[in-house]
VEXGUKOL-326098 format. One record per residue (C-alpha): residue number from 0; z, y, x; residue in one letter. Coordinates in steps of 0.5 Angstrom, whole numbers, plus 500, padded with zeros to 3 digits. Layout:
<atoms>
+-----+-----+-----+-----+------+
! seq !  pz !  py !  px ! type !
+-----+-----+-----+-----+------+
! NUM !   Z !   Y !   X !    a !
...
+-----+-----+-----+-----+------+
</atoms>
This chain:
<atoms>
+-----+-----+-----+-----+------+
! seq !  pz !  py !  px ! type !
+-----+-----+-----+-----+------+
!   0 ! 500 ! 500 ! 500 !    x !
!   1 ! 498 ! 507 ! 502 !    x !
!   2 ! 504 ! 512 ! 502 !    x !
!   3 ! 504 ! 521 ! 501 !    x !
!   4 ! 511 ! 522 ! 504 !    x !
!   5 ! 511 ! 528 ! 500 !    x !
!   6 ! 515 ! 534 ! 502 !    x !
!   7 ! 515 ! 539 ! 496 !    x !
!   8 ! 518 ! 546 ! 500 !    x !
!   9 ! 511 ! 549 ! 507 !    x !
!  10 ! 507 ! 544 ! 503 !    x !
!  11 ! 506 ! 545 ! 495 !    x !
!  12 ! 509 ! 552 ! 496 !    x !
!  13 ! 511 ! 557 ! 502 !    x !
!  14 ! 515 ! 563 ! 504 !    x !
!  15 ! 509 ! 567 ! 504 !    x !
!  16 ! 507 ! 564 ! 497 !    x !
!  17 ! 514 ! 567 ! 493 !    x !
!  18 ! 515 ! 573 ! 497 !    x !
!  19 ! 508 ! 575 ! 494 !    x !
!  20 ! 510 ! 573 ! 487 !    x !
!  21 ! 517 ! 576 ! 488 !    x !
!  22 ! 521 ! 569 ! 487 !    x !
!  23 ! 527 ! 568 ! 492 !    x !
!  24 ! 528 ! 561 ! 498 !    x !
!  25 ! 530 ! 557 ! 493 !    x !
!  26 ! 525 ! 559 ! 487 !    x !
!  27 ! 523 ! 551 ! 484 !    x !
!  28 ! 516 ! 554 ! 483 !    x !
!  29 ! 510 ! 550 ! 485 !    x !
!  30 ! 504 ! 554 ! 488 !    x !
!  31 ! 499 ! 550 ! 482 !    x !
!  32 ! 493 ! 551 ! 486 !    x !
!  33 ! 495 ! 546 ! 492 !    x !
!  34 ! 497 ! 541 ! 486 !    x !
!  35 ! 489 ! 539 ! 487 !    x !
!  36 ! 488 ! 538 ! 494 !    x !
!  37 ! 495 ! 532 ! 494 !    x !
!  38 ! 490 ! 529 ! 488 !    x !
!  39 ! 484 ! 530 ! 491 !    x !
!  40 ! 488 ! 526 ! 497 !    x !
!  41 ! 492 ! 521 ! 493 !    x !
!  42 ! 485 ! 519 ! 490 !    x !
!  43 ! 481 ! 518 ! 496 !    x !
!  44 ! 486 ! 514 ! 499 !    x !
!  45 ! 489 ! 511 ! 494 !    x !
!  46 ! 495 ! 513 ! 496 !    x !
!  47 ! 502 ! 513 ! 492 !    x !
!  48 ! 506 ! 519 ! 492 !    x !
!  49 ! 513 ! 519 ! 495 !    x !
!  50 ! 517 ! 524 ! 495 !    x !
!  51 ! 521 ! 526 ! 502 !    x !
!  52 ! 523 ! 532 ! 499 !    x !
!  53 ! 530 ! 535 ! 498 !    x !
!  54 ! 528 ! 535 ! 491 !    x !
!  55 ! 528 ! 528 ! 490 !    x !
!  56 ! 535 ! 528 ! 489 !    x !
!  57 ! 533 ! 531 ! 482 !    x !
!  58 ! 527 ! 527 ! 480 !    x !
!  59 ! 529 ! 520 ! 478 !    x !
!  60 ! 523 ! 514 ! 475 !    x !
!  61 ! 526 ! 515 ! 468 !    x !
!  62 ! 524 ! 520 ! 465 !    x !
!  63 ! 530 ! 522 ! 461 !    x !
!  64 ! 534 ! 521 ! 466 !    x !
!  65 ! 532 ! 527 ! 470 !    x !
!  66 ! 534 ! 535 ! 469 !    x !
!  67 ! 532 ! 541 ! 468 !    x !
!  68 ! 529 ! 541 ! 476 !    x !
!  69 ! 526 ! 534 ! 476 !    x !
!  70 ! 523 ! 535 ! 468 !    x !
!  71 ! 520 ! 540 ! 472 !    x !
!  72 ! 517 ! 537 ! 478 !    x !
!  73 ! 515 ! 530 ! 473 !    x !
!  74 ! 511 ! 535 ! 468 !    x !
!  75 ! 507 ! 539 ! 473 !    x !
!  76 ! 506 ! 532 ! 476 !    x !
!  77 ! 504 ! 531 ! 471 !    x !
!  78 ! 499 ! 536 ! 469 !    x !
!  79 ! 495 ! 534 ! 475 !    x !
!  80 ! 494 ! 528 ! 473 !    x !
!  81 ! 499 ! 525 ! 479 !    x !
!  82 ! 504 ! 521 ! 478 !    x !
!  83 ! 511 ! 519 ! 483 !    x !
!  84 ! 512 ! 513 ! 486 !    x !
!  85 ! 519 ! 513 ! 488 !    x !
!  86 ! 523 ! 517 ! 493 !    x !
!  87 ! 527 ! 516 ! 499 !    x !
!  88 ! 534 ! 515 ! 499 !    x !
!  89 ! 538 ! 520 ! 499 !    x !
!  90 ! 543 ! 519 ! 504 !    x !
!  91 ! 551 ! 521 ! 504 !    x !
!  92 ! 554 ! 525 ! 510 !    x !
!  93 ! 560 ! 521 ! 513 !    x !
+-----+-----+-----+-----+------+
</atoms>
């Protein structure tokens, strides 16, 4: 199996991205336009997205099981017609 470790924060948006939209760091806002080109890579691979990002702590596979951060990520997803596959584990600090 093909695998996108996806890292959403410098890939699916950027500094630059929501300094000109006004937005915060920490906005959770995904820059649409770069939404085709992961599908455009996801399709000519073949290959299943899995998110490395700090987000996947809010993203989970069932869909009613997410909060208002993971319905987000799960709904533009979505939109574009990309689907998650999983995500690393989050792992605790000793």
């Amino acid at each position: 199996m093909k695998i996108i470790f996806l890292d959403i924060d410098g890939v699916l948006n950027s500094s630059q991205y929501r300094s000109q939209m006004g937005m915060g760091y920490f906005s959770e806002i995904i820059d649409r336009r770069k939404m085709p080109l992961l599908k455009k890579i996801a399709e000519e691979t073949g290959a299943q997205i899995v998110l490395s990002s700090t987000w996947r702590k809010f993203w989970n596979p069932g869909e009613n099981q997410l909060d208002p951060a993971g319905q987000y990520i799960h709904h533009i997803f979505r939109e574009f017609g990309l689907r998650i596959h999983s995500k690393t584990p989050v792992l605790e600090r000793a």
